[in-house]
DODRENGU-605624 format. One record per residue (C-alpha): residue in three letters; chain; x, y, z. Coordinates in nm, 4 decimals. Example, Ala and Ser with C-alpha at 12.3 -4.5 7.8 and 13.67 -1.06 7.14 Angstrom:
2
+--------+--------+----------+----------+----------+
: residu : chaine :        x :        y :        z :
+--------+--------+----------+----------+----------+
:    ala :      A :   1.2300 :  -0.4500 :   0.7800 :
:    ser :      A :   1.3670 :  -0.1060 :   0.7140 :
+--------+--------+----------+----------+----------+
END
This chain:
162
+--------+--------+----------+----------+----------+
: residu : chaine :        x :        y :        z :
+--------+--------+----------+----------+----------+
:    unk :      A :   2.9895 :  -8.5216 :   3.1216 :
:    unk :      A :   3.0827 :  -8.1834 :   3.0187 :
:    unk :      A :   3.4959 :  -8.2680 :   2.9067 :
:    unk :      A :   3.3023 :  -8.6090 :   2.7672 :
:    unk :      A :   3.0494 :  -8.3721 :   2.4781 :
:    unk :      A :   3.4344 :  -8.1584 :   2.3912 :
:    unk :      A :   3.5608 :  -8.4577 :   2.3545 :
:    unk :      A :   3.3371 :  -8.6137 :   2.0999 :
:    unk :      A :   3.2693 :  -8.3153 :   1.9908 :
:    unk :      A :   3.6700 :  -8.2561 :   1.8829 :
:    unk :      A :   3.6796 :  -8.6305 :   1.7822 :
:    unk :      A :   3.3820 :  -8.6128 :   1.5096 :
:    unk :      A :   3.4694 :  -8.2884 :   1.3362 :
:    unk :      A :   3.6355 :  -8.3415 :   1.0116 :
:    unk :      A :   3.8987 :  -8.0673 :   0.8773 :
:    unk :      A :   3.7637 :  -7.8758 :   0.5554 :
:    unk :      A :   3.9761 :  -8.0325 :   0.2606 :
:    unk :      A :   4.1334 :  -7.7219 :   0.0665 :
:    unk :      A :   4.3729 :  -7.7480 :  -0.2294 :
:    unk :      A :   4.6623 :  -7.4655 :  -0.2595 :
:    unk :      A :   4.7455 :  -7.4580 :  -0.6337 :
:    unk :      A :   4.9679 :  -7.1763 :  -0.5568 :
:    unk :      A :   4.9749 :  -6.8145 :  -0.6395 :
:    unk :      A :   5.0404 :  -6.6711 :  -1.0290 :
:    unk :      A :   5.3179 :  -6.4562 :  -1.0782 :
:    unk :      A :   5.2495 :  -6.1706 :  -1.2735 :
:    unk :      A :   5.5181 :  -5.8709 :  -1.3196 :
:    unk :      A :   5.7654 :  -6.0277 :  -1.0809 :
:    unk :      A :   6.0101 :  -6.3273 :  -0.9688 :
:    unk :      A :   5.8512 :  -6.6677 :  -1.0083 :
:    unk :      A :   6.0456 :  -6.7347 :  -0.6711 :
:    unk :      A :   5.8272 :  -6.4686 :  -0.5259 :
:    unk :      A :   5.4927 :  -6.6047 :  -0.5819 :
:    unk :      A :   5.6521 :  -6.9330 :  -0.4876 :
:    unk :      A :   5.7532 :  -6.8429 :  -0.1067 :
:    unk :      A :   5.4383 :  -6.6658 :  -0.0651 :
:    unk :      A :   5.2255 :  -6.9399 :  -0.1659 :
:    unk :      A :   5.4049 :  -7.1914 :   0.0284 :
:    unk :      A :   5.3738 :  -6.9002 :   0.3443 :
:    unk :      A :   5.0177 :  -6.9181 :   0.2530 :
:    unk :      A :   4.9923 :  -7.2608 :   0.2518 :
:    unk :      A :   5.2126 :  -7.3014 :   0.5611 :
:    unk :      A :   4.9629 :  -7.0639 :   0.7758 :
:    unk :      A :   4.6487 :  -7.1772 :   0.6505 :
:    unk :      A :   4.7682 :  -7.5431 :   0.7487 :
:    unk :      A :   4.8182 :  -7.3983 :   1.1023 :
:    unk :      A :   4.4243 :  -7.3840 :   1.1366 :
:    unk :      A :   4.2888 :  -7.6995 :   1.3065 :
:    unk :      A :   3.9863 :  -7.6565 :   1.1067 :
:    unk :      A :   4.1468 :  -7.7004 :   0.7655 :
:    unk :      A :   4.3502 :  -7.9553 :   0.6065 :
:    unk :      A :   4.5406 :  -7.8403 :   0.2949 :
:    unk :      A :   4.6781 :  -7.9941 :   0.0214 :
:    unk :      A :   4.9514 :  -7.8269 :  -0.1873 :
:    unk :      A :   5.1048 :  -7.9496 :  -0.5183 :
:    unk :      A :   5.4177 :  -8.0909 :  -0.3745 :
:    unk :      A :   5.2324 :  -8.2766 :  -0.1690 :
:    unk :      A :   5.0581 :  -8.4734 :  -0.4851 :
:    unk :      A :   5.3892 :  -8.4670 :  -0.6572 :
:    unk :      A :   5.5479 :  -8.6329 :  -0.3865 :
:    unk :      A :   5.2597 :  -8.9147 :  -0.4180 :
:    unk :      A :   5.2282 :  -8.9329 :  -0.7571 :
:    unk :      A :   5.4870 :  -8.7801 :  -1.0385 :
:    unk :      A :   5.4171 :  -8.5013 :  -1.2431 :
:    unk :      A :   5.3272 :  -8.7126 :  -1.5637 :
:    unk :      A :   5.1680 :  -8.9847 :  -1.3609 :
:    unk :      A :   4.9502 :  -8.7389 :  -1.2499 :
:    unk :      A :   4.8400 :  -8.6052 :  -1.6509 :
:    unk :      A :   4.7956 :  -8.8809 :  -1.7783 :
:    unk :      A :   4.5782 :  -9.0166 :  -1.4115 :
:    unk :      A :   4.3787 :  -8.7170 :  -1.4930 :
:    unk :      A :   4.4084 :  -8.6758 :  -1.8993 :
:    unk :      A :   4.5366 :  -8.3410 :  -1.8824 :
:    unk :      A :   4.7328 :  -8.1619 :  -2.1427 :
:    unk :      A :   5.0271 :  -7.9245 :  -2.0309 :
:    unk :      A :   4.8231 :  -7.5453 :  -1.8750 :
:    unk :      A :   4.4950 :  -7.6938 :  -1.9051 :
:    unk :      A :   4.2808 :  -7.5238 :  -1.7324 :
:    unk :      A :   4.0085 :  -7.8042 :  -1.6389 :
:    unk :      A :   4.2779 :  -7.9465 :  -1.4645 :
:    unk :      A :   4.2542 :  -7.7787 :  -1.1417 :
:    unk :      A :   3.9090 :  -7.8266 :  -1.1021 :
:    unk :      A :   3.9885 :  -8.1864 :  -1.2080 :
:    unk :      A :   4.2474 :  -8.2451 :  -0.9577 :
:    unk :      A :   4.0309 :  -8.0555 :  -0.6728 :
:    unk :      A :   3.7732 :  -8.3227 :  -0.7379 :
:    unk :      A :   4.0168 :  -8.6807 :  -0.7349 :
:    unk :      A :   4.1595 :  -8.4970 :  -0.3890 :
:    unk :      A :   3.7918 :  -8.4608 :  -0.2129 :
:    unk :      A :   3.8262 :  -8.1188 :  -0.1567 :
:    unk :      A :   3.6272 :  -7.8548 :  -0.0942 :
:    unk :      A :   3.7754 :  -7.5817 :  -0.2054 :
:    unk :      A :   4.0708 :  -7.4299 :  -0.4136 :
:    unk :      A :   4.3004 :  -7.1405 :  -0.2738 :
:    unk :      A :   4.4728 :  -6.9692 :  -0.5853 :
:    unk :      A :   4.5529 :  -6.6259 :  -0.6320 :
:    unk :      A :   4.8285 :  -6.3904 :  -0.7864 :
:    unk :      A :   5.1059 :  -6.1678 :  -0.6619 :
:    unk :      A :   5.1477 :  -5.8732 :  -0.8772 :
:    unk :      A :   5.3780 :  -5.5865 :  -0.9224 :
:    unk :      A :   5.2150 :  -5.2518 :  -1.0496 :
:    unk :      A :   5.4726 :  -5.0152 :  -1.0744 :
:    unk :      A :   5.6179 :  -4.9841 :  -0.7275 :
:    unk :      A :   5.3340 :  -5.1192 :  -0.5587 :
:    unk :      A :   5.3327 :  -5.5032 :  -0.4414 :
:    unk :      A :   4.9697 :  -5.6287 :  -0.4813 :
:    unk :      A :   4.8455 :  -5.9976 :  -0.2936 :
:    unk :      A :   4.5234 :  -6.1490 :  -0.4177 :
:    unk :      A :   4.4109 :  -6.4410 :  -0.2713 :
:    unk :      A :   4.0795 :  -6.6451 :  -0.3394 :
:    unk :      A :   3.8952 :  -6.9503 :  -0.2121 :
:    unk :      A :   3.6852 :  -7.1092 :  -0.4338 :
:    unk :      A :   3.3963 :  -7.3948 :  -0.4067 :
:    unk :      A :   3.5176 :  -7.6815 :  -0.5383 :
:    unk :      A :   3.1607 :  -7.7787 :  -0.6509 :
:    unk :      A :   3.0530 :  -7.4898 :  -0.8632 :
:    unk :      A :   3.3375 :  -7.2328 :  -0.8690 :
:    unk :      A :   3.1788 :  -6.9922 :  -0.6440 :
:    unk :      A :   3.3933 :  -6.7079 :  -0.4378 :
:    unk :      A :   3.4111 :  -6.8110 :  -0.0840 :
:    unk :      A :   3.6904 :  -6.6014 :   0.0411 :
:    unk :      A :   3.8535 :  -6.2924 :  -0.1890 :
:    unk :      A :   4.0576 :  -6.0368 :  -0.0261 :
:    unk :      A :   4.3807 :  -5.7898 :  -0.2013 :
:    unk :      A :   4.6356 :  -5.6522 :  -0.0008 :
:    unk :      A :   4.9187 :  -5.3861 :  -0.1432 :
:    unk :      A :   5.2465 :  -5.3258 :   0.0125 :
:    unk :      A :   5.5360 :  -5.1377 :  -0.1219 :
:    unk :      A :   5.8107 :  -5.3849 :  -0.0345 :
:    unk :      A :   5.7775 :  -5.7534 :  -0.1455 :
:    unk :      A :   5.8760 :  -5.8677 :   0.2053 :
:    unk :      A :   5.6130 :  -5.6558 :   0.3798 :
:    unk :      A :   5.3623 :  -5.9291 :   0.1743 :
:    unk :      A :   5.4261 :  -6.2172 :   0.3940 :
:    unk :      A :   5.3236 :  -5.9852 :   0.6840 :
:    unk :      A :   4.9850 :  -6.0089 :   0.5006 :
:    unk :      A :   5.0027 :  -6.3194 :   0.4102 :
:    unk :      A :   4.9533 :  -6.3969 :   0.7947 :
:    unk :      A :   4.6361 :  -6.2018 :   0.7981 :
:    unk :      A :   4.4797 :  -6.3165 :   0.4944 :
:    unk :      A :   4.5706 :  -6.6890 :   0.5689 :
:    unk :      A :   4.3846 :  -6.6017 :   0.8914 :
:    unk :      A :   4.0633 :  -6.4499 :   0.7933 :
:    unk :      A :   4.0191 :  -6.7068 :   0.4952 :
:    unk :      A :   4.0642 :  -7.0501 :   0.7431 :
:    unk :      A :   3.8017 :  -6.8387 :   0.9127 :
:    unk :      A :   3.5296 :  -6.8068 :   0.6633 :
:    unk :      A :   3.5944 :  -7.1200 :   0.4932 :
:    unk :      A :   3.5625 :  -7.2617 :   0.8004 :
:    unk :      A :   3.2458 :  -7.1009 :   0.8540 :
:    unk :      A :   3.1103 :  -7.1609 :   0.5637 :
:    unk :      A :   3.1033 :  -7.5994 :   0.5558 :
:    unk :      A :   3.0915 :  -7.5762 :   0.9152 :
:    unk :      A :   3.3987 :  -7.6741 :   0.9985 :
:    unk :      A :   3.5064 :  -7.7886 :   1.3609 :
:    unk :      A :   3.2713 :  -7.6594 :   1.6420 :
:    unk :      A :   3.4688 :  -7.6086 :   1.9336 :
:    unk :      A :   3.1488 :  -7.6228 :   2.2167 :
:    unk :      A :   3.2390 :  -7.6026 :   2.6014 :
:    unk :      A :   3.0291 :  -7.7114 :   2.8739 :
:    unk :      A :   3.0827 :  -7.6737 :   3.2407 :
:    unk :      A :   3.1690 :  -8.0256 :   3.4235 :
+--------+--------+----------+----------+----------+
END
């Protein structure tokens, strides 16, 4: 009876849908904020409890200006994020920006409701050396899928004994 509840249990949890718009470079290599927000995307996919979505994966469905014109958006419109977010049922949006201030490396990364904008994850990291960021990428990636999770009750992992 016991493996039987985990298993239904498992079966009728639904992943929280999150969409990774990817991370804003600001101060240093577009390539930069590129591998780091596919690292973040990468490691927040590894949580059972989330399923992301990342651009590429709605460019490879639909092309670029299929996807403007599907959502009447004009080239750096803002609205279309939160457009986007909502045709992809998600929950949330994971953005953020990679910064360089002087020689300091600096990681912000966000979650935000999909609904009504609201912070549900925010957390900065600094580093000296670019590479030491996708060292905190791991952590951050980590401690979001955990409070997003949290947060829409995400999948409940309950044990019984047999």
């Amino acid at each position: 009876m016991g493996t039987l509840l985990l298993t239904l249990t498992l079966l009728a949890a639904q992943p929280v849908p999150l969409a990774a718009v990817g991370l804003k470079a600001s101060g240093v290599e577009p390539t930069l904020a590129e591998a780091l927000s596919n690292t973040l995307a990468t490691r927040l996919r590894e949580a059972p409890s989330l399923k992301v979505t990342t651009p590429e994966d709605v460019s490879a469905v639909l092309g670029l200006e299929r996807q403007r014109q599907l959502l009447g958006c004009s080239e750096g419109a803002s609205s279309c994020t939160a457009e986007l977010a909502g045709a992809l049922g998600v929950k949330g949006i994971v953005t953020g920006e990679v910064a360089r201030i002087g020689t300091t490396f600096q990681l912000s990364v966000r979650v935000l409701n999909a609904q009504d904008g609201s912070v549900l994850f925010s957390s900065m990291e600094r580093r000296t050396d670019a590479a030491a960021l996708l060292d905190a990428v791991d952590g951050l990636a980590r401690a979001a899928a955990a409070r997003v999770t949290a947060h829409f009750g995400g999948p409940a992992v309950t044990s019984s004994s047999p």
